[in-house]
FILO-680726 format. One record per residue: residue number from 1; residue in three letters; y, x, z of N, C-alpha, C in turn. Coordinates in Angstrom, 3 decimals, decimal comma, m for minus. Each point is the difference from the previous one (the first is absolute). Layout:
% FILO-680726
<atom num="NUM" residuo="Ala" n_north="Y" n_east="X" n_up="Z" ca_north="Y" ca_east="X" ca_up="Z" c_north="Y" c_east="X" c_up="Z"/>
...
% end
This chain:
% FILO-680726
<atom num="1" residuo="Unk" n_north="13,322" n_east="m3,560" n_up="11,152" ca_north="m1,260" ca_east="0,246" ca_up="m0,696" c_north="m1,062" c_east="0,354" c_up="1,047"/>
<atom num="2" residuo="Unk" n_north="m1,029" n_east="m0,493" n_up="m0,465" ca_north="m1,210" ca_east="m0,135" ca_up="1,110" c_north="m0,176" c_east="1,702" c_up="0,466"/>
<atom num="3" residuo="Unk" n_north="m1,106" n_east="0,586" n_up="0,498" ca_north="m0,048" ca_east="1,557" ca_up="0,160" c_north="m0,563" c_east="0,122" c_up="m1,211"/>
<atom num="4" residuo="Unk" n_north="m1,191" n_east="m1,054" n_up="m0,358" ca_north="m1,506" ca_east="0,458" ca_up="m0,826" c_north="0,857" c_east="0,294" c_up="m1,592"/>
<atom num="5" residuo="Unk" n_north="1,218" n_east="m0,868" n_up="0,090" ca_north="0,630" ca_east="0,209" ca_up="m1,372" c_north="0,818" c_east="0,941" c_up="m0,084"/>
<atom num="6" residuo="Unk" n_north="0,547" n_east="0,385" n_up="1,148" ca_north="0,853" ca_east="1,241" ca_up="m0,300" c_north="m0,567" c_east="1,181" c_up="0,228"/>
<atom num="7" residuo="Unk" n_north="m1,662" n_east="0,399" n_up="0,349" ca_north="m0,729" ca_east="0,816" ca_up="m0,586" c_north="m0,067" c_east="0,142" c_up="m1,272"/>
<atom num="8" residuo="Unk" n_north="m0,757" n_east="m1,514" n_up="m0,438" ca_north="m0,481" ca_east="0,009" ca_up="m1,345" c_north="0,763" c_east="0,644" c_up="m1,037"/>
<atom num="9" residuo="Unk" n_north="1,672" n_east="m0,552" n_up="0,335" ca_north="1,053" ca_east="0,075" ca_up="m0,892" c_north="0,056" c_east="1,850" c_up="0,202"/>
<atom num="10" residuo="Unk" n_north="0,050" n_east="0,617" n_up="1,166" ca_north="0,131" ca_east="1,259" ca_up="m0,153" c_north="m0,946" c_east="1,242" c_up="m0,470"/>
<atom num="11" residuo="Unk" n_north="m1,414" n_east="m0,802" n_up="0,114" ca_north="m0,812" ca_east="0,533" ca_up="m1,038" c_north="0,123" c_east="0,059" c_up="m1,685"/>
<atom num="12" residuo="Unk" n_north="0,265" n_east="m1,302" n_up="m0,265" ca_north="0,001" ca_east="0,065" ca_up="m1,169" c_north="1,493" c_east="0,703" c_up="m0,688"/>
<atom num="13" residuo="Unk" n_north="1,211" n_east="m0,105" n_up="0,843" ca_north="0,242" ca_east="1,257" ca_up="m0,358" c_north="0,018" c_east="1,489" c_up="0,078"/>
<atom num="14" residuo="Unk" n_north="m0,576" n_east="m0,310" n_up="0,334" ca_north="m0,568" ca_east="1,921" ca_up="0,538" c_north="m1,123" c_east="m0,068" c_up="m1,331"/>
<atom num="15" residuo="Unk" n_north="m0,823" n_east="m0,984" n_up="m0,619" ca_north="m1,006" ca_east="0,471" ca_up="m1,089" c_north="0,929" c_east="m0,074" c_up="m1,163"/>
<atom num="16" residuo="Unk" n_north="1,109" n_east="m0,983" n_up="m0,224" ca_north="1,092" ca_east="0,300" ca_up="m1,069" c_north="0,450" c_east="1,584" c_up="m0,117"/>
<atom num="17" residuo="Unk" n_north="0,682" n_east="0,503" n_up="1,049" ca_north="0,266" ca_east="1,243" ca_up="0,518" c_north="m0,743" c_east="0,995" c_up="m0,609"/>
<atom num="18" residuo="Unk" n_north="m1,124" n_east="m0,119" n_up="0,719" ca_north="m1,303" ca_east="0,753" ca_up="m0,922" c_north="m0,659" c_east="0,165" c_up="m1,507"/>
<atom num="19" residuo="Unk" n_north="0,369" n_east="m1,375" n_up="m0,710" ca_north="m0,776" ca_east="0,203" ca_up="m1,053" c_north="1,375" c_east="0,314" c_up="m1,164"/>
<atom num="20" residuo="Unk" n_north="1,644" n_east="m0,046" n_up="0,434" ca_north="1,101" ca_east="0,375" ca_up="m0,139" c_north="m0,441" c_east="1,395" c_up="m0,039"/>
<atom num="21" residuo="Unk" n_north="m0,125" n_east="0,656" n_up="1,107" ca_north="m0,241" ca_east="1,690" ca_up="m0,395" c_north="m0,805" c_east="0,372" c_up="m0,504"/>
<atom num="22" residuo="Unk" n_north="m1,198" n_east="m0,725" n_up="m0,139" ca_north="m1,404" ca_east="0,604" ca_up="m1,323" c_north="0,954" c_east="m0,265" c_up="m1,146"/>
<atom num="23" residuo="Unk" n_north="0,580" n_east="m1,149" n_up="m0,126" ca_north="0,676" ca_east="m0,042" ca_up="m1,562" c_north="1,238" c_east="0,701" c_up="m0,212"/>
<atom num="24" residuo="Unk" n_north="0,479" n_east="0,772" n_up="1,080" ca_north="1,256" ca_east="0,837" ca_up="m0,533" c_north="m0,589" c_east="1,592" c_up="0,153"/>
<atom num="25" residuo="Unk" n_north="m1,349" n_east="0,210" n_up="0,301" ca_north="m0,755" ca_east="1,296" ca_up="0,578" c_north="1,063" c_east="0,515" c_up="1,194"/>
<atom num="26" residuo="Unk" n_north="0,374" n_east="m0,464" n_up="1,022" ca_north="0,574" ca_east="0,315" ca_up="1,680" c_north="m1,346" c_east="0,181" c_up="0,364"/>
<atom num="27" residuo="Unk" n_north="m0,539" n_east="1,240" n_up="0,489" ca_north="m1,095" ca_east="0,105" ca_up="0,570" c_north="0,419" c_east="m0,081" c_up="1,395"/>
<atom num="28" residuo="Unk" n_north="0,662" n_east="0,639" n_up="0,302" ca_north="0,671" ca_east="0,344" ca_up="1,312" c_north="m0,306" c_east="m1,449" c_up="0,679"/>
<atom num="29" residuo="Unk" n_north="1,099" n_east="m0,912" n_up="m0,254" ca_north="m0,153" ca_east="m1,367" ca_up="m0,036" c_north="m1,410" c_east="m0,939" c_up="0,428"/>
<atom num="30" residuo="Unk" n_north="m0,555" n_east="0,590" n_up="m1,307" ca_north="m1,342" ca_east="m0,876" ca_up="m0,120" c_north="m0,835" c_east="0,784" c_up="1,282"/>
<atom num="31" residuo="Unk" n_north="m0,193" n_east="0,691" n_up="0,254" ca_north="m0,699" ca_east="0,813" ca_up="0,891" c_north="0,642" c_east="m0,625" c_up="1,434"/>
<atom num="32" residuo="Unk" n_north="0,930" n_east="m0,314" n_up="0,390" ca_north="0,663" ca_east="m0,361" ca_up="0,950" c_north="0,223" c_east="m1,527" c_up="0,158"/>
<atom num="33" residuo="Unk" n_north="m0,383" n_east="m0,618" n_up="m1,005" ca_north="m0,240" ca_east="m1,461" ca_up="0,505" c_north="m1,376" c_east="m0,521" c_up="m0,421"/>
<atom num="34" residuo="Unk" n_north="m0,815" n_east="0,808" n_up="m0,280" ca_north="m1,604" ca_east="0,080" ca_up="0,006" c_north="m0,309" c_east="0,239" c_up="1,412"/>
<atom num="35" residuo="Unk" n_north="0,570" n_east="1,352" n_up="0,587" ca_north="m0,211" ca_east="0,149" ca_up="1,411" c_north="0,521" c_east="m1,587" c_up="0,311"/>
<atom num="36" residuo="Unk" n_north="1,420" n_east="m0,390" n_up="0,353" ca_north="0,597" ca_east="m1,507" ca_up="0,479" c_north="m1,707" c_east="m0,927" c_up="0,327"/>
<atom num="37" residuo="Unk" n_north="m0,460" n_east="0,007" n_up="m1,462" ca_north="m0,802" ca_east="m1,044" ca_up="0,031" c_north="m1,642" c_east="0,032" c_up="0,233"/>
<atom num="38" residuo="Unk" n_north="m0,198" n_east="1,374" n_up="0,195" ca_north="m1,065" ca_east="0,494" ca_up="0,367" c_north="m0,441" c_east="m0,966" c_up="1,378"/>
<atom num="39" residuo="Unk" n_north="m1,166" n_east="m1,029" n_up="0,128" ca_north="m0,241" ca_east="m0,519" ca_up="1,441" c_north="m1,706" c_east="0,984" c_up="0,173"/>
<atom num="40" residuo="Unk" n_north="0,077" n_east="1,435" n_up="m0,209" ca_north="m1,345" ca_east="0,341" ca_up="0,601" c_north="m0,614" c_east="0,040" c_up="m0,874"/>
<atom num="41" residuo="Unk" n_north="0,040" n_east="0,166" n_up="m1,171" ca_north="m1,313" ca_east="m0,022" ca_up="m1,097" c_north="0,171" c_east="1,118" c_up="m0,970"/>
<atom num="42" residuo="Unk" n_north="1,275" n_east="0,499" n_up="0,331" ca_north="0,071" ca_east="1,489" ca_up="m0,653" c_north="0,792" c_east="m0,400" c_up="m0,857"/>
<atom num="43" residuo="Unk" n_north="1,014" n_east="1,107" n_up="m0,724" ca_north="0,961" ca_east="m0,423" ca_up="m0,684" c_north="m0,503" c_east="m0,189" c_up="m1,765"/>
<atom num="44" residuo="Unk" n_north="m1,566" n_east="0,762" n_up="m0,302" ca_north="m0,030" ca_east="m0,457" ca_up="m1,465" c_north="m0,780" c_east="m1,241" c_up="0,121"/>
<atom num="45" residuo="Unk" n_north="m0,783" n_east="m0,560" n_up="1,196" ca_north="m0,727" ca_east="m1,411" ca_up="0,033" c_north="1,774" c_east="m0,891" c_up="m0,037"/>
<atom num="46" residuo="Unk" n_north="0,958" n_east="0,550" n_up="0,744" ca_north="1,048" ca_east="m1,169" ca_up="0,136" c_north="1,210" c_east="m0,352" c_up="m1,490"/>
<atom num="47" residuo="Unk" n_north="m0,434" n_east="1,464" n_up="m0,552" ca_north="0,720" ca_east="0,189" ca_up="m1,738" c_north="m0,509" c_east="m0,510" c_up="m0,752"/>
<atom num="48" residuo="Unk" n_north="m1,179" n_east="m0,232" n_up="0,216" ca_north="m1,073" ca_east="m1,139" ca_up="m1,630" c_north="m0,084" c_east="m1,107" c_up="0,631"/>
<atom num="49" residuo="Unk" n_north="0,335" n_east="m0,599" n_up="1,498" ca_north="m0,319" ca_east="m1,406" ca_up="0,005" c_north="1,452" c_east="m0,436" c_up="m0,128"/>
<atom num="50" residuo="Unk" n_north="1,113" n_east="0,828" n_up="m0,254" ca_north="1,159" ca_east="m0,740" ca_up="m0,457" c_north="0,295" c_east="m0,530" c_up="m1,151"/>
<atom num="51" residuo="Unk" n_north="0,091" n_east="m1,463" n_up="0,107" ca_north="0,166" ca_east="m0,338" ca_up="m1,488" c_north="1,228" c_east="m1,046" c_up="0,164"/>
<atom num="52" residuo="Unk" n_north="0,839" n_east="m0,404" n_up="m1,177" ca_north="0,512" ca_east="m0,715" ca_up="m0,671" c_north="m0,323" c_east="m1,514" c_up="0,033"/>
<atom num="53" residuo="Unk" n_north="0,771" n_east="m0,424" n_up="m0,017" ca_north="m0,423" ca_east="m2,027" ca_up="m0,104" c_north="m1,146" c_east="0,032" c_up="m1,241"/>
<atom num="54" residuo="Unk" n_north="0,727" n_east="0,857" n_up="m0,877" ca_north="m1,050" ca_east="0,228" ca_up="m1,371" c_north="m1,410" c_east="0,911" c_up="0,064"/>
<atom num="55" residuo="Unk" n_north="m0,585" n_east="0,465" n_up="1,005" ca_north="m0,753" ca_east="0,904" ca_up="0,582" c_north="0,219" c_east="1,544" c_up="m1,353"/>
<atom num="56" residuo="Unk" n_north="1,474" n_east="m0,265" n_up="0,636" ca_north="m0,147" ca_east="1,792" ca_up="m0,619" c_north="0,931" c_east="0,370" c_up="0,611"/>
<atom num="57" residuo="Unk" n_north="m1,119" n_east="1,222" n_up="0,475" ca_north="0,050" ca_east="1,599" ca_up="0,971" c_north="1,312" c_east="0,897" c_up="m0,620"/>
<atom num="58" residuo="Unk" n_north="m0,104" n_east="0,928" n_up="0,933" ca_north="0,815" ca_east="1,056" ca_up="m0,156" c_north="m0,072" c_east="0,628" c_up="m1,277"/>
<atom num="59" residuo="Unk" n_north="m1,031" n_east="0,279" n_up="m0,461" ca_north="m0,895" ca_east="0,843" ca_up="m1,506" c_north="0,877" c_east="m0,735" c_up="m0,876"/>
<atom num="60" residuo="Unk" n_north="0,268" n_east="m1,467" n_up="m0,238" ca_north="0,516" ca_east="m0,911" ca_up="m0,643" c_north="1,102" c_east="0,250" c_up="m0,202"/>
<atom num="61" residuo="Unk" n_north="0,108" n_east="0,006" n_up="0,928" ca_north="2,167" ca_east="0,482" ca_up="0,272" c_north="0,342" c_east="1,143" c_up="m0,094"/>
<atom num="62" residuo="Unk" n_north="m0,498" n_east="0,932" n_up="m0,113" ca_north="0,415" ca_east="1,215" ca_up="m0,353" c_north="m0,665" c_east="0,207" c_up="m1,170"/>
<atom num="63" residuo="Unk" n_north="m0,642" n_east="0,150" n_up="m1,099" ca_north="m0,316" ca_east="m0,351" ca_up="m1,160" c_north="0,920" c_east="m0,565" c_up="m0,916"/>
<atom num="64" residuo="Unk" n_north="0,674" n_east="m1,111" n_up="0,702" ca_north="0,780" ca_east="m0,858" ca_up="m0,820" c_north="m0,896" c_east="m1,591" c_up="m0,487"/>
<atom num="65" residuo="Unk" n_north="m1,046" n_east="0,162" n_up="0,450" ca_north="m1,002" ca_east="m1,516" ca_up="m0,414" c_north="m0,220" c_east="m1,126" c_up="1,016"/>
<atom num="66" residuo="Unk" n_north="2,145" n_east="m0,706" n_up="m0,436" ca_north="m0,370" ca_east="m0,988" ca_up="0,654" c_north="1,252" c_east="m1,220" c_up="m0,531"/>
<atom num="67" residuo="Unk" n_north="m0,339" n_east="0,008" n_up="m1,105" ca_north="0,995" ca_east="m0,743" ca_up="m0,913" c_north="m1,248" c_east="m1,146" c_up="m0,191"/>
% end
């Protein structure tokens, strides 16, 4: 696998990861792969631009609104 894809691939699970612990409330978790994915923009600019193939956020997933 190329590099650019086995980033890609390890990002996107690291945002699975993440929006997994908004929907089971793991803060611990979520706090710790928010840091992971934090590139410099602060960790609540890097928590609302995470979204879903479906563009839904963390709020979504821990709520339960994403059926």
């Amino acid at each position: 696998m190329a590099p650019d894809a086995s980033d890609a691939l390890a990002v996107r699970q690291k945002v699975q990861l993440f929006l997994n612990a908004a929907r089971t409330g793991n803060l611990d978790l979520l706090r710790n792969v928010a840091a992971q994915l934090d590139d410099g923009k602060g960790t609540a600019k890097t928590v609302a631009d995470i979204k879903d193939a479906n563009k839904r956020g963390a709020l979504h997933f821990a709520e339960g609104g994403t059926d």
